[in-house]
C-alpha positions as CSV (number, residue, x, y, z in Angstrom):
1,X,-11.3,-10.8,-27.6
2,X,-9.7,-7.8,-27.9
3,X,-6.2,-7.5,-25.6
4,X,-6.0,-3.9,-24.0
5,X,-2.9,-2.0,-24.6
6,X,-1.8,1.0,-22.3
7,X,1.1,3.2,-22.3
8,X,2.5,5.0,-19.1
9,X,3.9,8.1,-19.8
10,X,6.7,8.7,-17.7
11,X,7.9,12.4,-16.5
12,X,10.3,11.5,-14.1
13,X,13.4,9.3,-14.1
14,X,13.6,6.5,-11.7
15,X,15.6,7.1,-8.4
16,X,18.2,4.4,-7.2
17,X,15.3,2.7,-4.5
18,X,12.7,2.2,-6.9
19,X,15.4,1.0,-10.1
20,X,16.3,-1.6,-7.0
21,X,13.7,-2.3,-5.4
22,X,11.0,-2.3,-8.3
23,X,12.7,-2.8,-11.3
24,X,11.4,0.9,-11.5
25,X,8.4,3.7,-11.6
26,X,6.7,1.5,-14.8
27,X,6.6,-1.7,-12.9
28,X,5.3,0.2,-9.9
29,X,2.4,1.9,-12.4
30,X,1.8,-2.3,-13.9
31,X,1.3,-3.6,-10.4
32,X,-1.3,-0.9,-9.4
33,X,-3.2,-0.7,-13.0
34,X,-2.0,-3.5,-15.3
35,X,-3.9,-6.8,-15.7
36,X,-3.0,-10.6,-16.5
37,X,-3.0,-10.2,-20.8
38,X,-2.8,-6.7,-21.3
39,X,-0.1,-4.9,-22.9
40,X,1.6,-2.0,-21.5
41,X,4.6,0.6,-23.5
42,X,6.7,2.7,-21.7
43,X,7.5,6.2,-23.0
44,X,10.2,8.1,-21.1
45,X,8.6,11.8,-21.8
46,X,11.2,13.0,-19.5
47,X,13.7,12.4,-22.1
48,X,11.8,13.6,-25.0
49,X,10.7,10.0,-25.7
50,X,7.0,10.1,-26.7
51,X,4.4,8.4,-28.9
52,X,4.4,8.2,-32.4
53,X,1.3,10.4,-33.2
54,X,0.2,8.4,-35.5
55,X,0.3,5.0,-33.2
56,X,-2.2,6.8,-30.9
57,X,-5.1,5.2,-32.1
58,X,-4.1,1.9,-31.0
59,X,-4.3,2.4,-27.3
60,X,-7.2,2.1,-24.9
61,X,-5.4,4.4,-22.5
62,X,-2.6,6.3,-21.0
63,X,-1.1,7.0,-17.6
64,X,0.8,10.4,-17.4
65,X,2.6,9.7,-13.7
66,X,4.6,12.3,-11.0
67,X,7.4,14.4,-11.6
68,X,9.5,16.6,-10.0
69,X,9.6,19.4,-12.1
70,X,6.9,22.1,-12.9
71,X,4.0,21.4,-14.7
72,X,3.2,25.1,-15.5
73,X,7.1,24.9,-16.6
74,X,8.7,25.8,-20.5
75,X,10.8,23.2,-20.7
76,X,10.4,21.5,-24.5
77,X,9.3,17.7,-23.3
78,X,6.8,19.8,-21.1
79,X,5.1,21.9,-24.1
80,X,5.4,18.8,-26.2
81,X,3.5,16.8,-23.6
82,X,0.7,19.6,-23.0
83,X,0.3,19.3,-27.2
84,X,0.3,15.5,-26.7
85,X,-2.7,15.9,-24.0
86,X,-4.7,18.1,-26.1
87,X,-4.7,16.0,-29.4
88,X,-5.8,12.4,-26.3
89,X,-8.5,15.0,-25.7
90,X,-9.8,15.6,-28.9
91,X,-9.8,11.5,-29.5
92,X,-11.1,11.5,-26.5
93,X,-8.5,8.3,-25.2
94,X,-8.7,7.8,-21.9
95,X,-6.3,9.8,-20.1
96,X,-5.4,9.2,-16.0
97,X,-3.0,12.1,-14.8
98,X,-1.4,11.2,-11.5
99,X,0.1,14.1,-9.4
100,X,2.7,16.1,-12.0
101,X,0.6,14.4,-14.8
102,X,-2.9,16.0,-13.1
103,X,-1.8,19.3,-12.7
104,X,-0.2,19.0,-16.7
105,X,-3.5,17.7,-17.8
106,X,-5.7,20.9,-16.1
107,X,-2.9,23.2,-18.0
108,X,-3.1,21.3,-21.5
109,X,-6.8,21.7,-21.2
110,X,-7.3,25.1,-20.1
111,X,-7.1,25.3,-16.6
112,X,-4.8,27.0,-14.1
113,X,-2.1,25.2,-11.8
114,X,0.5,26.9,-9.7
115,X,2.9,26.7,-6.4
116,X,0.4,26.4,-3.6
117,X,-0.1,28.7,-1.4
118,X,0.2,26.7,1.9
119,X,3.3,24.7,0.8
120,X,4.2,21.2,0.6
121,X,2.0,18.1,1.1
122,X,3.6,15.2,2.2
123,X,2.2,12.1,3.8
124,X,-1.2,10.6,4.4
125,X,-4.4,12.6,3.5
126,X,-7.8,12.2,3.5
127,X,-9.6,13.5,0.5
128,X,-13.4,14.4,0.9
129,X,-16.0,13.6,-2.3
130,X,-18.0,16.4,-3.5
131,X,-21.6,15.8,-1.9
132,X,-24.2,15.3,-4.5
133,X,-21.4,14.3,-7.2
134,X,-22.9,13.8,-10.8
135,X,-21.2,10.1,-10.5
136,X,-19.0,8.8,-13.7
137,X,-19.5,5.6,-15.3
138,X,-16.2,4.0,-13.9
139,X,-17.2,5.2,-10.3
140,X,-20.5,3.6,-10.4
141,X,-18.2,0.1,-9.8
142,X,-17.8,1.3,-6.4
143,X,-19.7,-0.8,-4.1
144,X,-20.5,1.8,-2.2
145,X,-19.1,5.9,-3.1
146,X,-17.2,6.7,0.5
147,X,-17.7,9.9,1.8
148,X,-13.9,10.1,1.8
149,X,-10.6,8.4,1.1
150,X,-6.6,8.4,2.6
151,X,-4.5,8.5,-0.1
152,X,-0.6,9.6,-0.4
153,X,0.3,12.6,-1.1
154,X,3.9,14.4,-2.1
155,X,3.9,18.0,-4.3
156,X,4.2,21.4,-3.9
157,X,2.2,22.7,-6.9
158,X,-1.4,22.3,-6.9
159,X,-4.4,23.1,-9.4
160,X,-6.2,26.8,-9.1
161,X,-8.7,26.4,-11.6
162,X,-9.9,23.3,-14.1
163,X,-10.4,23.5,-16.9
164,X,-14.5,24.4,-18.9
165,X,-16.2,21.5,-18.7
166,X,-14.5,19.8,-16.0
167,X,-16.3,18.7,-12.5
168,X,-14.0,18.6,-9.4
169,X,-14.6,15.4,-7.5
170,X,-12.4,15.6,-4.7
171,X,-10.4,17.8,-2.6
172,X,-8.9,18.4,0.6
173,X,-8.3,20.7,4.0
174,X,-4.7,21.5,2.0
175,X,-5.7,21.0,-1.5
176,X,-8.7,22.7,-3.4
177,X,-8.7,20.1,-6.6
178,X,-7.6,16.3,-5.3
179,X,-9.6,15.1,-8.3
180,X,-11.3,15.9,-11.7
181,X,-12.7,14.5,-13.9
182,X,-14.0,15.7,-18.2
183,X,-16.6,13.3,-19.3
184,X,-15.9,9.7,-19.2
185,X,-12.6,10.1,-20.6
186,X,-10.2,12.7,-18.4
187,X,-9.3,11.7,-14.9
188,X,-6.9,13.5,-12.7
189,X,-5.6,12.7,-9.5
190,X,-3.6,14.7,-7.3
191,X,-1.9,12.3,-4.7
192,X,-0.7,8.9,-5.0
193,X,-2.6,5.7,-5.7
194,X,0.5,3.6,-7.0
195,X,2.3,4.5,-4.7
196,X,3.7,2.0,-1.6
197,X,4.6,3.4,2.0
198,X,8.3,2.7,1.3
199,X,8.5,5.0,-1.7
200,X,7.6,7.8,-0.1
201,X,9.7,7.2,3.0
202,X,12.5,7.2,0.2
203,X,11.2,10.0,-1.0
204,X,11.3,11.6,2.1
205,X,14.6,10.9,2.6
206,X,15.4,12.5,-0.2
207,X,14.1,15.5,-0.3
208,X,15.6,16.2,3.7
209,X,18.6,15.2,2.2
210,X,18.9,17.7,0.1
211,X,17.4,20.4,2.0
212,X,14.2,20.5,0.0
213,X,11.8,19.8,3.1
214,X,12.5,21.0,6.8
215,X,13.1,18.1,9.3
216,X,9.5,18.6,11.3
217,X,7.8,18.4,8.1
218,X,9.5,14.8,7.0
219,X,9.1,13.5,10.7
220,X,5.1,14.3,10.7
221,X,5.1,13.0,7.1
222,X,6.5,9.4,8.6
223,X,4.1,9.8,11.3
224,X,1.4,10.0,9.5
225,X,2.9,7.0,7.7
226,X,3.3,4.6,10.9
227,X,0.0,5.2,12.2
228,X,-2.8,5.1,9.2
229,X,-3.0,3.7,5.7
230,X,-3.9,4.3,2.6
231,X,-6.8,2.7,0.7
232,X,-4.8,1.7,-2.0
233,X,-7.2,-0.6,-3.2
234,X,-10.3,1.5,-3.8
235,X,-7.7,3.8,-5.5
236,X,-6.6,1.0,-7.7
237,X,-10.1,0.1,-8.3
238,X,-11.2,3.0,-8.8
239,X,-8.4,3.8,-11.5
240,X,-8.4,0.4,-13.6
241,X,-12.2,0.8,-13.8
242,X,-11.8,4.8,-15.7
243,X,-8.8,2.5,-17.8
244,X,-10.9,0.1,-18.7
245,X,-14.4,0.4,-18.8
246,X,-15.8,1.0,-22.1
């Protein structure tokens, strides 16, 4: 039987929490996604650490995850990473996109991502599905398809526009494109399905820390937080069945 192999792209570096708390980000992506058996590579994009390009072939999938910086940005790792996308979609490799790694996966494709317009998105939200949804393959695994789902959300920049070809599955009072999808092979996701309650309250910290978020902002955030949860498990589900279903 064939052993599944996976690599998680990773476009941000770990912060000091998650390093000591998870053993960092890729452990976090393993315990959402990974399964006893399989084999999963790290690849620190961030710091211009990629894929050979001619390795490609030998994985069943790849996870591109968050990020702080912009994914309509100029930095090199960035345009190397939009080039990387493209040539997944043309071998059409299963491809998951999670926040940062969403929005860069619209842009590498052809679409059109941006700051949004009504500003950051932080904390719990609920994401509707588009009513009478031509449902993928790795959706049908669903028992049921809910109307809607909570998931955890923390950006800034959002998707405008997806790319030809693509079918919006999701979105949101705030957010416009929560989820795509390109065929049986592209899935993006704008919030958070790895993600625990006590990364983003670390998060959140963070960013008031440093003046990046207003203080009434961060303390509806942890509201949100203390009062609702996130269906982390149909998220999981829902993402190891687009890894793995063939």
């Amino acid at each position: 039987m064939k052993v599944g192999r996976y690599a998680v792209l990773l476009a941000a570096r770990d912060s000091e929490y998650v390093e000591r708390v998870y053993g960092g980000y890729f452990n976090v992506f393993i315990a959402a996604f990974g399964e006893e058996g399989e084999r999963w590579d790290l690849f620190r994009v961030v710091d211009d650490e990629f894929p050979d390009m001619n390795e490609l072939y030998k994985y069943d999938g790849f996870v591109i995850s968050g990020s702080p910086y912009d994914a309509y940005g100029n930095d090199y790792w960035i345009l190397k990473l939009c080039f990387l996308l493209q040539t997944l979609d043309a071998m059409e490799k299963k491809v998951l996109g999670i926040c940062f790694g969403h929005q860069v996966l619209c842009r590498s494709l052809g679409g059109k991502v941006g700051k949004a317009c009504s500003g950051w998105d932080i904390g719990l939200r609920t994401v509707k599905v588009v009513k009478d949804l031509w449902v993928p393959v790795f959706l049908e695994e669903l028992d049921e398809m809910p109307s809607s789902l909570s998931i955890i959300e923390c950006h800034q920049d959002e998707v405008f526009e997806v790319p030809m070809g693509a079918q919006v599955v999701a979105f949101s009072e705030k957010t416009g494109v929560e989820m795509f999808v390109i065929g049986q092979h592209i899935l993006g996701i704008q919030g958070h399905p790895e993600y625990t309650k006590d990364i983003l309250y670390n998060i959140i910290d963070r960013l008031l820390d440093n003046n990046s978020i207003q203080r009434d902002i961060a303390e509806k955030a942890k509201f949100g937080l203390e009062t609702a949860e996130p269906d982390r498990k149909s998220w999981e589900k829902i993402c190891r069945d687009f890894l793995k279903r063939r």
